[in-house]
N, C-alpha and C positions, 0 to 999 in steps of 0.2 A: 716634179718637173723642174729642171734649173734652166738657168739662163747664163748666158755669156753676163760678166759685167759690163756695166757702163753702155750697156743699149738704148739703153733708155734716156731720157732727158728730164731731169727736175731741177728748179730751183731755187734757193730759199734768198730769198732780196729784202733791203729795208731802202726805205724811201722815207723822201721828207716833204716840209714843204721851202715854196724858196728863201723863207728865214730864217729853215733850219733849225725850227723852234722844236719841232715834234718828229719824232721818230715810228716810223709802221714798218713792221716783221710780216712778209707773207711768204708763203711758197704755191710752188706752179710748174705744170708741165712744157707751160711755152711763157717764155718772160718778154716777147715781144708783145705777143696779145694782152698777155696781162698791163703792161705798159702802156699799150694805147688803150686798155679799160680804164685802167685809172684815169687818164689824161680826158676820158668822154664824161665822166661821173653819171654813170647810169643809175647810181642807187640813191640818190637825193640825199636819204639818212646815214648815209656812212660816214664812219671816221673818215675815211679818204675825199672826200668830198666837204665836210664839215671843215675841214681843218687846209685842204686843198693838196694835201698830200700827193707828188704826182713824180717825184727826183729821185733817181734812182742813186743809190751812195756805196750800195755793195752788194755783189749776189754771188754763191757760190752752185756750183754743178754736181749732180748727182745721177747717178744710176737709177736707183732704186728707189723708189716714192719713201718706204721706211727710211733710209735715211737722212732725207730728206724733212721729212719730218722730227725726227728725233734733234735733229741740227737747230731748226725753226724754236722748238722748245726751249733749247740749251739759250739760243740768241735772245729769247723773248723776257730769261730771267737773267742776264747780264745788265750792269747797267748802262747807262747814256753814254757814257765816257771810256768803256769796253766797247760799246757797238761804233763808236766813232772813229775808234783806234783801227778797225779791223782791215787788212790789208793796207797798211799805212795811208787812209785814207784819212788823214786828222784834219786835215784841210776839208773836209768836207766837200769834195770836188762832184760834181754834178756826173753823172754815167751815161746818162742817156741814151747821147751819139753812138754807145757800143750796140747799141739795138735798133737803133733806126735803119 
C-alpha cells in the first residue's frame, strides 16, 4: 500500500531549559500537545521535568514517522554546539510562540 508523501505530520524537536544548560531531542506526531506536556510535567521522574526542560529551540517536519525517527537518532549523536547551530538558531531563541 503507498501513500502520498508528506500526509502525515511528525516531528523531531530539542528543547531546553530557560538557562539553556541542557539540551532534550524528542519527536512526536503533534508538537503542540507535546509542548503543553512538557510544560504540565506529568511524569515527576523525567528528564523533562528534572531539569525543567520545557523551550522549544528547533523542530523539524516530516511525513513519515520513519523519518522522523531516523533524523531524531542523527540529532541525538551530534554534539551541543551542532544541535545549537541548527537553523541558525545560535542565539538560542525561545520557539514556543510558533505553537501556541
Amino acid at each position: 500500500m503507498s501513500h502520498a508523501p508528506d500526509i502525515y505530520n511528525f516531528y523531531v524537536y530539542i528543547l531546553t531549559n530557560k538557562h539553556k544548560t541542557v539540551l532534550y531531542t524528542g519527536v512526536t506526531n503533534n508538537l503542540t500537545l507535546r509542548l503543553q506536556q512538557h510544560q504540565e510535567k506529568k511524569n515527576p521522574k523525567s528528564f523533562i521535568v528534572k531539569y525543567n526542560v520545557h523551550y522549544l529551540l528547533f523542530y523539524e517536519h516530516f511525513g513519515w514517522i520513519q523519518e522522523a525517527i531516523v533524523r531524531e537518532k542523527e540529532i541525538k549523536n551530534l554534539t551541543r554546539q551542532k544541535k545549537i547551530n541548527f537553523r541558525k538558531n545560535a542565539k538560542m531563541e525561545f520557539l514556543n510562540h510558533s505553537f501556541e
